[in-house]
PAZAPA-4460 file (N, C-alpha, C; in steps of 0.05 Angstrom, whole numbers, plus 32768, in hexadecimal, padded with zeros to 4 digits):
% residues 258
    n_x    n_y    n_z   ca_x   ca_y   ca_z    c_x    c_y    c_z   seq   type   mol
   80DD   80B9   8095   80CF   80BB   80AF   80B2   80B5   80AB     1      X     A
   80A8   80A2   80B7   8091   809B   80B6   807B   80AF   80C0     2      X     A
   8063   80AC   80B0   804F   80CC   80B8   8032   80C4   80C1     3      X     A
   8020   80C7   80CB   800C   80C1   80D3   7FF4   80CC   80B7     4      X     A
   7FE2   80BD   80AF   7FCC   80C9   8095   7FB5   80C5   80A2     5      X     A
   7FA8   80DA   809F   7F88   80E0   80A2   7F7D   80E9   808D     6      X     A
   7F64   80D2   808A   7F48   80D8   807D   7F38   80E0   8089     7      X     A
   7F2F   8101   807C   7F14   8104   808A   7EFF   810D   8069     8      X     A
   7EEC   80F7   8076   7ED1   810D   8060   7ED9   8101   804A     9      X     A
   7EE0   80EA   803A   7EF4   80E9   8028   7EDD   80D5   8015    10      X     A
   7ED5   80EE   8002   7EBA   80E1   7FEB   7ECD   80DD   7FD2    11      X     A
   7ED1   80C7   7FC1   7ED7   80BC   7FAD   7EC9   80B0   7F96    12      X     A
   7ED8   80C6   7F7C   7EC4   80BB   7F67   7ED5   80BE   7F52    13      X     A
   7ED1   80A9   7F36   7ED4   80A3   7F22   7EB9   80B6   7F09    14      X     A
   7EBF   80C0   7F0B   7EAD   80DE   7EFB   7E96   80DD   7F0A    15      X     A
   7E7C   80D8   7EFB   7E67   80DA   7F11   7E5B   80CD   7F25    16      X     A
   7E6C   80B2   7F22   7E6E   8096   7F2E   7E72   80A5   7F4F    17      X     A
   7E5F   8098   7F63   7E6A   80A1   7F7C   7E7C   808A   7F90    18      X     A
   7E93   8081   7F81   7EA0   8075   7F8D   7EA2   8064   7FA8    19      X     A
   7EAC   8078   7FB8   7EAA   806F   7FDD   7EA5   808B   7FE3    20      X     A
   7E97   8081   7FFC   7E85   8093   800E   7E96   809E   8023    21      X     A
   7E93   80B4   8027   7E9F   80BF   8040   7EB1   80B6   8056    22      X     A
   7EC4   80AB   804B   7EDC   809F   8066   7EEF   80B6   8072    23      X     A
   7EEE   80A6   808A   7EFC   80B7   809B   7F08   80A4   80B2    24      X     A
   7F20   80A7   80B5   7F36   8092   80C2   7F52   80A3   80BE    25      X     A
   7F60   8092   80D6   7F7B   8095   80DB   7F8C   807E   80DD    26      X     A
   7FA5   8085   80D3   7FB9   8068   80CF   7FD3   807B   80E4    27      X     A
   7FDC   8071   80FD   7FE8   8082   8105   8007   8071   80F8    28      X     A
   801D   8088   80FC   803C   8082   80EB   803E   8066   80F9    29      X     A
   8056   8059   80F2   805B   8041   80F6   8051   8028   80FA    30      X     A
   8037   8020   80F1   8023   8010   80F4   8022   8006   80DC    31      X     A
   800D   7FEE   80DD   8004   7FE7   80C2   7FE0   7FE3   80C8    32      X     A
   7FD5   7FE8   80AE   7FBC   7FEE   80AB   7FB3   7FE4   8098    33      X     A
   7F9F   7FCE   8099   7F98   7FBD   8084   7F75   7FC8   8082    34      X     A
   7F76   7FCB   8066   7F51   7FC8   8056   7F4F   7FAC   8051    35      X     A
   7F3A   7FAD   8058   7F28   7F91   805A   7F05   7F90   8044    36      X     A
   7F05   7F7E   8038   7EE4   7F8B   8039   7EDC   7F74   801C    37      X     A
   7ED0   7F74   8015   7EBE   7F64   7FF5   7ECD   7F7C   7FE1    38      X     A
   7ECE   7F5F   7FC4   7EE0   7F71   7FB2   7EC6   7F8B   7FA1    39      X     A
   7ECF   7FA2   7F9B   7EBE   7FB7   7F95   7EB8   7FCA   7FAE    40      X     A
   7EBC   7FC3   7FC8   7EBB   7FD9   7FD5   7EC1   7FEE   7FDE    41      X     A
   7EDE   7FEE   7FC9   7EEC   800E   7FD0   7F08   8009   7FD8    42      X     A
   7F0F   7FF1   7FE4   7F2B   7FF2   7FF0   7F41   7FFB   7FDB    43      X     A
   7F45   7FF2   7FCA   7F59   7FFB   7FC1   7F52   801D   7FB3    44      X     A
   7F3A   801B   7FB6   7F44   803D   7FA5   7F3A   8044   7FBE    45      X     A
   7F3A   804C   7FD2   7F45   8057   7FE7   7F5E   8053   7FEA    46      X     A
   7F6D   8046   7FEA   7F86   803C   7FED   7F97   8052   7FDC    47      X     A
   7F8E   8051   7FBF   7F98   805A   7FAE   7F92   8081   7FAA    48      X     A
   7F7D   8083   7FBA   7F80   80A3   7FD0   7F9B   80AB   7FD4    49      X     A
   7FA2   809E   7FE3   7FB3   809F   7FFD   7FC8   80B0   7FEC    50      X     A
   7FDA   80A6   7FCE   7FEA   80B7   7FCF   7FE8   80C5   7FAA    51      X     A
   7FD2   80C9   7FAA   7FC2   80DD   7F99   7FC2   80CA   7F79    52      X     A
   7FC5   80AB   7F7A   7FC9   809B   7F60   7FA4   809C   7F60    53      X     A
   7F8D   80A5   7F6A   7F7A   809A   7F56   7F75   80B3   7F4F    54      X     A
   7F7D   80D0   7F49   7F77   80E6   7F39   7F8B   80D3   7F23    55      X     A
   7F99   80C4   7F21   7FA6   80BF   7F01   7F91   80AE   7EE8    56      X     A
   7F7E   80A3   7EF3   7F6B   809A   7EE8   7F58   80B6   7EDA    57      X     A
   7F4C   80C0   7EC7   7F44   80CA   7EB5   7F23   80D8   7EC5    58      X     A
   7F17   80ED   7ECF   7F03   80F1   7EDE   7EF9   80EF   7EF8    59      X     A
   7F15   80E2   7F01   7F10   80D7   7F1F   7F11   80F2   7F3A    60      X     A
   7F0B   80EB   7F4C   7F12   8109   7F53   7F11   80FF   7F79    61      X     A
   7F1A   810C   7F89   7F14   8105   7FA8   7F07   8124   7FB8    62      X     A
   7EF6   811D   7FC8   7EF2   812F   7FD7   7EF0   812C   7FEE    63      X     A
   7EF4   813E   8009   7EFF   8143   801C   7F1B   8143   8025    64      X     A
   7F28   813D   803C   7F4B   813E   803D   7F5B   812C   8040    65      X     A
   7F71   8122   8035   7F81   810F   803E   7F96   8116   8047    66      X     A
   7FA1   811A   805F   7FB4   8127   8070   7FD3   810E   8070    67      X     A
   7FEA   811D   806F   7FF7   810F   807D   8004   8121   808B    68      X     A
   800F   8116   80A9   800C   812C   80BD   800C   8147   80B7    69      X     A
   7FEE   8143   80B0   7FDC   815D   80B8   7FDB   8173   809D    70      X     A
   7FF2   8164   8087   7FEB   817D   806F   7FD8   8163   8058    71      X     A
   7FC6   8178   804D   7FB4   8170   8037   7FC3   816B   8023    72      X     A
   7FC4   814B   8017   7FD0   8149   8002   7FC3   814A   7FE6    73      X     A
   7FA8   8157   7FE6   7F9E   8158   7FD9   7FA1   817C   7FD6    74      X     A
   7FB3   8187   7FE5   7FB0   81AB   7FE1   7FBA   81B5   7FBF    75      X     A
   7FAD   81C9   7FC7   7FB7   81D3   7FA3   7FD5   81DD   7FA2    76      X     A
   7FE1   81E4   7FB3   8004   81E7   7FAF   8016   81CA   7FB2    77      X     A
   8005   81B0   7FB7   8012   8192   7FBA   801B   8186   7FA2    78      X     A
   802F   817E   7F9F   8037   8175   7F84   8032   8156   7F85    79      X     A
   801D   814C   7F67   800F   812F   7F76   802B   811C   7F6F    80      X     A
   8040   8123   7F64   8059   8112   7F60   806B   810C   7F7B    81      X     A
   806F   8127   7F81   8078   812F   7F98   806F   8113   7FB3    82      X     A
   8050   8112   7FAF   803E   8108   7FC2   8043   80E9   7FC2    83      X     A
   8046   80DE   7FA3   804F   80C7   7FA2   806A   80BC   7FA0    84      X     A
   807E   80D2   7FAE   8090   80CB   7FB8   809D   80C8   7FD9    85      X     A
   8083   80D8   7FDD   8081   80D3   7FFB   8070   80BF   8008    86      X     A
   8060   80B4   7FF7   804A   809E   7FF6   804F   8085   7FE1    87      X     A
   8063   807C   7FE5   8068   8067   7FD2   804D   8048   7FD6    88      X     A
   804A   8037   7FBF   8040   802B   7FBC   8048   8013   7FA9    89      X     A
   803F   7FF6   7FB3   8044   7FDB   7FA8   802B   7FC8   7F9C    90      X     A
   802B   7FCB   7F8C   8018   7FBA   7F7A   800C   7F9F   7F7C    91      X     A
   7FFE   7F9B   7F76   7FE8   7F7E   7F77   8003   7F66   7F70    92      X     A
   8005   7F76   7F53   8018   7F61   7F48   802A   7F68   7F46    93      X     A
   804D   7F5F   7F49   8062   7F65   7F4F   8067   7F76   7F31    94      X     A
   8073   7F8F   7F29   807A   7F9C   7F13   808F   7FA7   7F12    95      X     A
   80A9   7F9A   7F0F   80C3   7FA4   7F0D   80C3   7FA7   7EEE    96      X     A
   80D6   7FBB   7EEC   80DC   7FC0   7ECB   80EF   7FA4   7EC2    97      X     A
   80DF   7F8B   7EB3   80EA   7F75   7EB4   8108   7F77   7EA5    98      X     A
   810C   7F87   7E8E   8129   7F8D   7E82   8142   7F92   7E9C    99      X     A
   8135   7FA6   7EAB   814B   7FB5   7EB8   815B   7FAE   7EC9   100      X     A
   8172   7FA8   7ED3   817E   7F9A   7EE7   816F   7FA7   7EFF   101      X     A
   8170   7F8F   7F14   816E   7F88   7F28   816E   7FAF   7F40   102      X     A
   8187   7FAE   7F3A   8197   7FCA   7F42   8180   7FE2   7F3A   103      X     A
   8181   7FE4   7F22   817A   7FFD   7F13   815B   7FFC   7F16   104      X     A
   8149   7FE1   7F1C   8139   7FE3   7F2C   812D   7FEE   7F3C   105      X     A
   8143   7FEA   7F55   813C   7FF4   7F6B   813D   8014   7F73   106      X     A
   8156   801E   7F61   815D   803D   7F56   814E   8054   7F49   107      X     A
   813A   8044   7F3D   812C   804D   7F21   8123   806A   7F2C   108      X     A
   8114   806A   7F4D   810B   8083   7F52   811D   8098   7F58   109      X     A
   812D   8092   7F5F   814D   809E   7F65   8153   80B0   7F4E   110      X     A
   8153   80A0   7F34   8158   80A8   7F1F   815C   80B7   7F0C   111      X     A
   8132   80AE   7F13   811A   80CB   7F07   8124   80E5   7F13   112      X     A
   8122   80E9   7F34   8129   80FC   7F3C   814C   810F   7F39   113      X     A
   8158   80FC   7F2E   816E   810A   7F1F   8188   8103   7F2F   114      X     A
   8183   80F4   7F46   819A   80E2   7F50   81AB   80D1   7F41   115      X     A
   81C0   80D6   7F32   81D2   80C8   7F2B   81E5   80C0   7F38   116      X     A
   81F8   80C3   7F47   8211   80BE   7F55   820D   80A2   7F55   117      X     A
   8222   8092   7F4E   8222   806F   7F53   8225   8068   7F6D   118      X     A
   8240   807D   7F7D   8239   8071   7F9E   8217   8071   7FA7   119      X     A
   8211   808A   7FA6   81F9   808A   7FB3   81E0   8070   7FAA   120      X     A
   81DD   8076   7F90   81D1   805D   7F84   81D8   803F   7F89   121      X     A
   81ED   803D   7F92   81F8   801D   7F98   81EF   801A   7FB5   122      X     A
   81F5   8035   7FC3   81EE   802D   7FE4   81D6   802A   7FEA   123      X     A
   81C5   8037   7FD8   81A5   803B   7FDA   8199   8025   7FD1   124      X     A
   81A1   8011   7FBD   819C   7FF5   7FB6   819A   7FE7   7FCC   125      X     A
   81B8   7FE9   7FD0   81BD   7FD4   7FEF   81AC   7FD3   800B   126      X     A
   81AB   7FF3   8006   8199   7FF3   8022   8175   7FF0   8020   127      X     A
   816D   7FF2   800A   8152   7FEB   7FFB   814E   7FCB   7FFA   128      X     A
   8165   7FC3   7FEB   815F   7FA7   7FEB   8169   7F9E   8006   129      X     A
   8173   7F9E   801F   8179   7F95   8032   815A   7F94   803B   130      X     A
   814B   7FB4   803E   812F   7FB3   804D   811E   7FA3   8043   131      X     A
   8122   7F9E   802B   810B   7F8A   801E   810F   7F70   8022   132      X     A
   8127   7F6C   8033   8136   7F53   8038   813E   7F3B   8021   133      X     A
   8146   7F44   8013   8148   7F3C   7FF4   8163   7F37   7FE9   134      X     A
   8175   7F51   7FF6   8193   7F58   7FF2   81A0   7F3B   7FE9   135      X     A
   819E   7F2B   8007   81B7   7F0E   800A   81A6   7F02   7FEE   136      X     A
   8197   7EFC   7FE6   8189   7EF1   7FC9   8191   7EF4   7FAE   137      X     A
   819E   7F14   7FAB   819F   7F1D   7F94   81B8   7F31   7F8E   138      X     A
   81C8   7F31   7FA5   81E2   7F3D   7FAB   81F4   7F3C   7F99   139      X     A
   81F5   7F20   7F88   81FC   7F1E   7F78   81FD   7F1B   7F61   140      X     A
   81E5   7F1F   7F52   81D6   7F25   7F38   81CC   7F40   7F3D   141      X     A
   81D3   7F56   7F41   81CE   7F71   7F41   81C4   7F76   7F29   142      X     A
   81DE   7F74   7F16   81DC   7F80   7EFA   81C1   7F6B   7EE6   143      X     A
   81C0   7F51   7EF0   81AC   7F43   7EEC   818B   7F4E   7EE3   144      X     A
   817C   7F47   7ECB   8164   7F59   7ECE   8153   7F4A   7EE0   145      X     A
   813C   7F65   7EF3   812C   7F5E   7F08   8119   7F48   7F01   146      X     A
   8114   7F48   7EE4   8101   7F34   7EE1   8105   7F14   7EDB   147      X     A
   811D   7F13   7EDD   8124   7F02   7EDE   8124   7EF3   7F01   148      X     A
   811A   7F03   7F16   810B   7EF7   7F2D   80F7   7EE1   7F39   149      X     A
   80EF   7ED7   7F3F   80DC   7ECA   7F49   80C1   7EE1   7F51   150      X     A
   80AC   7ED5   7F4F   8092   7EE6   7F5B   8093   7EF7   7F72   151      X     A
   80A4   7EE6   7F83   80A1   7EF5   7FA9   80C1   7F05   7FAB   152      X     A
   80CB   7F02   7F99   80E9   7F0B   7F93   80E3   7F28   7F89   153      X     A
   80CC   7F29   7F6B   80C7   7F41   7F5B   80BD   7F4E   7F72   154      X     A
   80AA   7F47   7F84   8097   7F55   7F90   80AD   7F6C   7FA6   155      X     A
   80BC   7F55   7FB7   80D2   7F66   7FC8   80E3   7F70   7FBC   156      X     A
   80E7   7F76   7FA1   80F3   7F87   7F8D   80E1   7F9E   7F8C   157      X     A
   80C9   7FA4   7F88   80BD   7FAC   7F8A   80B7   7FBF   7FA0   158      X     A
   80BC   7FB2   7FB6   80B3   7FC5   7FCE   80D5   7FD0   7FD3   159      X     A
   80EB   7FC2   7FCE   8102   7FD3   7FCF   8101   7FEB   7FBF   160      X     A
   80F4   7FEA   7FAC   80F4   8004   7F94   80E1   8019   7FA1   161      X     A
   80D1   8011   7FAB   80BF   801F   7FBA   80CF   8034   7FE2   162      X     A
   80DB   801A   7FEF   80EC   8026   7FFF   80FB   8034   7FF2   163      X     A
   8109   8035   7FE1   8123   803C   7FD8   812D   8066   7FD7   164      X     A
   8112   8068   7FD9   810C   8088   7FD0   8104   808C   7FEA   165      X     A
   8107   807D   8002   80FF   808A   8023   80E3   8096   801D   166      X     A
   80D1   808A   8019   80AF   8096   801C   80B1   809A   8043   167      X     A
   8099   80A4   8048   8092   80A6   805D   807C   808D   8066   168      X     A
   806A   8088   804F   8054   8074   8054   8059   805C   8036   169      X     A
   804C   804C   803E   8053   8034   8025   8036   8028   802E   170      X     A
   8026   802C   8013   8011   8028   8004   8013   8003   7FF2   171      X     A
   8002   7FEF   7FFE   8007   7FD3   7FF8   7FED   7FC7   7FEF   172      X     A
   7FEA   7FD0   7FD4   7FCE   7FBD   7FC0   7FCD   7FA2   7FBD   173      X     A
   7FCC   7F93   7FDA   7FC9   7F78   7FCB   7FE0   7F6D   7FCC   174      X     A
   7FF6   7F6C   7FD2   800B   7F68   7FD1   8016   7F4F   7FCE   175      X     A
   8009   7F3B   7FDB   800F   7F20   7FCF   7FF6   7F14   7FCD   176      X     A
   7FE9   7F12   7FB9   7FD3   7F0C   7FA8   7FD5   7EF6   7F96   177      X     A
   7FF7   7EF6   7F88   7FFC   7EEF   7F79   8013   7EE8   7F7B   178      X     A
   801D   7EDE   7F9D   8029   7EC6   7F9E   8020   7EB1   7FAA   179      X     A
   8032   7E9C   7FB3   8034   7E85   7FB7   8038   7E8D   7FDC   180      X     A
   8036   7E79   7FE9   802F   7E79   8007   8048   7E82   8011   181      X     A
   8062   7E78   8008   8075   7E78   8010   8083   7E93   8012   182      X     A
   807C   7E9C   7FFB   8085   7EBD   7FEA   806F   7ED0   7FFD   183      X     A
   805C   7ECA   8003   804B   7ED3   8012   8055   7EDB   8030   184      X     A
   805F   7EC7   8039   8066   7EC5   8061   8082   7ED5   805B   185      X     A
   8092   7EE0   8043   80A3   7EE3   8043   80A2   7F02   8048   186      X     A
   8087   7F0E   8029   807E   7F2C   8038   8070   7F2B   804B   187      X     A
   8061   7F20   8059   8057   7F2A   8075   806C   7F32   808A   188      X     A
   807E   7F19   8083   8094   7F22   809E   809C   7F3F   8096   189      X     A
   80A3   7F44   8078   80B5   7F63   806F   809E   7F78   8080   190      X     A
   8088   7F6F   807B   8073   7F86   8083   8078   7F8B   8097   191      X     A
   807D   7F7A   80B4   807E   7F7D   80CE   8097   7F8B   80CC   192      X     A
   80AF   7F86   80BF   80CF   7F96   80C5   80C5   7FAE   80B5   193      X     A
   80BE   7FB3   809A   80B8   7FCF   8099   80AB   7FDD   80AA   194      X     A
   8093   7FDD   80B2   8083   7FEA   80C3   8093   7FF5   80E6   195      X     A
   80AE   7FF2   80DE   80C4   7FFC   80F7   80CA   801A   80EE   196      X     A
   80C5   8024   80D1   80D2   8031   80C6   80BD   803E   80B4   197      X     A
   80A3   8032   80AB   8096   8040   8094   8075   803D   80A6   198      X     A
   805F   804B   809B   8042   8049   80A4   8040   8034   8088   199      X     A
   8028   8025   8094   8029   8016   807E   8008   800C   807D   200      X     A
   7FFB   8010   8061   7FE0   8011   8059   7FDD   7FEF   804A   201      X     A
   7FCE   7FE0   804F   7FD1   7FC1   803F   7FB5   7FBB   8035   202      X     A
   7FAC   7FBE   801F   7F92   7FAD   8019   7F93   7F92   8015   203      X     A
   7F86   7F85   801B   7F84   7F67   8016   7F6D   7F55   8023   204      X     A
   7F68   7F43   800E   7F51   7F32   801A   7F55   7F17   8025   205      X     A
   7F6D   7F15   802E   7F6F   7EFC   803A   7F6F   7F04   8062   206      X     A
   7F55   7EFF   806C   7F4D   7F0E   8086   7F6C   7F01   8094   207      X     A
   7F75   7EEC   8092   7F89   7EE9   80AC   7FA0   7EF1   8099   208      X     A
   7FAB   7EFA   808B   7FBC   7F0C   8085   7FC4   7F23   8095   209      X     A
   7FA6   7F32   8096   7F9D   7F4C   809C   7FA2   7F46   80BF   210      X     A
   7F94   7F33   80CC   7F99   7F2C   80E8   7FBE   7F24   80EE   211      X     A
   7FC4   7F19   80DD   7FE6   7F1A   80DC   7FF4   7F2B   80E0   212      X     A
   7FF2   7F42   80CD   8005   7F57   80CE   7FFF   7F77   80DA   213      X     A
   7FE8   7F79   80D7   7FDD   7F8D   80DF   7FD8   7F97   80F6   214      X     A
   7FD2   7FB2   80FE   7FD1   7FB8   811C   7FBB   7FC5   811A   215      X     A
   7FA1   7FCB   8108   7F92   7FDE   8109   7F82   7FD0   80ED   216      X     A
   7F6C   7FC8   80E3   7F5B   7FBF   80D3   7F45   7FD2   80CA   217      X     A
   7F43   7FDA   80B2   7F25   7FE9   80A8   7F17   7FD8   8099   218      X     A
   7EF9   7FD4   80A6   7EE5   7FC9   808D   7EDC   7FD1   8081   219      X     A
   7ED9   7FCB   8064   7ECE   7FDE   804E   7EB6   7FC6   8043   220      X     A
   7E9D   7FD5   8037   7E87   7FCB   8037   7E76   7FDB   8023   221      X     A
   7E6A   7FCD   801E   7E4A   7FD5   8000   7E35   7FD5   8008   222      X     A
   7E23   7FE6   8015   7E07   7FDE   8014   7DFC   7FD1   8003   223      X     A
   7DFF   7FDB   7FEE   7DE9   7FC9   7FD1   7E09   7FD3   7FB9   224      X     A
   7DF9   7FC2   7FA4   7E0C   7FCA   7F88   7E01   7FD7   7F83   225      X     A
   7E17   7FF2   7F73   7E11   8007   7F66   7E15   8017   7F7D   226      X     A
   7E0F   801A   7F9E   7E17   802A   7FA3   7E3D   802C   7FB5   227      X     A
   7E3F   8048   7FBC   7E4F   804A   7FC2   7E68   8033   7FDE   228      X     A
   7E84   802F   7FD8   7E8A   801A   7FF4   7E89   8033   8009   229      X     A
   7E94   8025   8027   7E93   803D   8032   7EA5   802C   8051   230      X     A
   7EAB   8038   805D   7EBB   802F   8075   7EAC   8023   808A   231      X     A
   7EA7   800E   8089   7E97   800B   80A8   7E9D   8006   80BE   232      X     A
   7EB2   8003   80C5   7EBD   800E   80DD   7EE4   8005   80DB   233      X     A
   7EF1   8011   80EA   7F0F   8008   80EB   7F16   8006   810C   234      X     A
   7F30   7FF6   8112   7F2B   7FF0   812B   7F45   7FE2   8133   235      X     A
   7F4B   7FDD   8146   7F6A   7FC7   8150   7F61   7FB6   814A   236      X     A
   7F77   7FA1   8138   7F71   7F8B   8129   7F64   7F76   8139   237      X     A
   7F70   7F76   8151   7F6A   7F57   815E   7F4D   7F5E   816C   238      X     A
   7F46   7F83   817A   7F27   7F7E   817F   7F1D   7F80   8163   239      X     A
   7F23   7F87   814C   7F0E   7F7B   8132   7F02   7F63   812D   240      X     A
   7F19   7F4F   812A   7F1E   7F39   812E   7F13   7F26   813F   241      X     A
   7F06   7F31   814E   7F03   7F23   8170   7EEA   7F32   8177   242      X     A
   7EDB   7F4B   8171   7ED1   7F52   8178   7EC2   7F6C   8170   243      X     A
   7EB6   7F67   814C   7EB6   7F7C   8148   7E98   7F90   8153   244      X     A
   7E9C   7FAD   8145   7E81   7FB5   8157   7E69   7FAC   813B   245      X     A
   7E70   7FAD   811F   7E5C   7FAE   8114   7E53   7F8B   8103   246      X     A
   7E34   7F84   8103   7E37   7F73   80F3   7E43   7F6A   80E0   247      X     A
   7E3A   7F79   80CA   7E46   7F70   80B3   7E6A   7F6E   80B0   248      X     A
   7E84   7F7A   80C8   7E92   7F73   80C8   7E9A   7F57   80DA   249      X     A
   7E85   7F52   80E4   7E84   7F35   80F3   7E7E   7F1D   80E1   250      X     A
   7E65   7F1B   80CD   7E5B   7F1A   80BD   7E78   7F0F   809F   251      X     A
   7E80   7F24   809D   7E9A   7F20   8086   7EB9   7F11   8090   252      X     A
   7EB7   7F1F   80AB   7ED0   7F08   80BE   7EC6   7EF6   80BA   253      X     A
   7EB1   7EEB   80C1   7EA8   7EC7   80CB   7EA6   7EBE   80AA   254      X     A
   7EA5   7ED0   809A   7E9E   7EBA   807B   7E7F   7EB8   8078   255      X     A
   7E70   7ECA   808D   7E4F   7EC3   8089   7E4D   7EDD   806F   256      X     A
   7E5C   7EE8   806C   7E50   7EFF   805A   7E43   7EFB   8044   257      X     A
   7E33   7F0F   803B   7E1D   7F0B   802A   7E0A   7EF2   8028   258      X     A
***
């Protein structure tokens, strides 16, 4: 069931490093929500907030709340495993366990959590790789290993492994970065059919990407180097796009930036 997440107050740091500055935004359920901004400004480790992966980095730490409807997933009785199974997330670059079949791929979280049964595991493939729209591709090399895929193949392997455990929200670093155009128009369309069913968070720097799929756009921005990124404003994609309120997101749309 898809959930609505709120940032409020949300200071981010890498030990004494003051990361990003005070954001505060809403991604309501079933939507998609793309960060936008110059590389170093925070998008992805805000991103990587969202479902408690940048406390895994060594001194890092967040302050203020990140809600999803309405409980702090940052509370001290929240289990941060727990969090990233309700907050699943897909990588820059496609990372299937390249040994493992295809199948056991997509299962792996199933797994961990102590799901064995083969019916269940076989139907949960099917219906994982169906959403990733991938199924009719690979239906028949199941037992086949994942890495033995193509780039835009691993990637929708990837986001099946990610559906596969029913998150509430699905967390997207970049997601095709590191394909080819074709493998590209292939997840944007997935994005639009997931987002029937999941909230969905997308960083990426390709601006008409972001105008493609998205229903809601945040700019993220640097005053100077060295200091902190910070949100400068978020908004419906097409008045962003069309009409934003602040320079410098006018400024970075048009390509005049910096």
């Amino acid at each position: 069931m898809a959930k609505r997440v709120d940032m409020k107050d949300v200071d981010i740091f890498y030990g004494k490093f003051h990361a990003v500055d005070c954001v505060s935004l809403s991604v309501p359920p079933r939507s998609v929500t793309a960060f936008i901004g110059p590389s170093g400004c925070g998008k992805s480790t805000v991103l990587r907030t969202l479902n408690r992966m940048h406390e895994v980095i060594p001194g890092a730490r967040v302050e203020g709340e990140v809600l999803l409807d309405g409980e702090d997933i940052y509370g001290p009785s929240v289990d941060p495993v727990g969090v990233r199974r309700t907050i699943g997330m897909v990588f820059q670059r496609p990372n299937p366990f390249p040994t493992m079949s295809i199948r056991d791929n997509v299962v792996a979280g199933l797994k961990l959590q102590g799901r064995k049964g083969k019916k269940e595991l076989d139907e949960t493939a099917e219906r994982a790789l169906r959403a990733a729209n991938l199924w009719t591709e690979v239906k028949d090399r199941l037992n086949k290993p994942g890495g033995g895929l193509s780039g835009g193949q691993q990637q929708r392997l990837c986001i099946a492994r990610a559906v596969a455990v029913q998150p509430d929200v699905l967390l997207m670093d970049e997601p095709c970065s590191a394909l080819d155009p074709i493998s590209t128009l292939a997840i944007e369309d997935l994005i639009s059919e997931l987002k029937k069913d999941y909230t969905i968070v997308i960083v990426t720097h390709n601006m008409q990407q972001a105008a493609r799929v998205s229903d809601q756009t945040a700019f993220f921005n640097l005053r100077a180097t060295g200091e902190p990124g910070r949100l400068v404003e978020i908004d419906d994609t097409e008045r962003m796009f069309s009409n934003p309120t602040q320079q410098a997101t006018e400024d970075y749309i048009s390509g005049r930036f910096g």
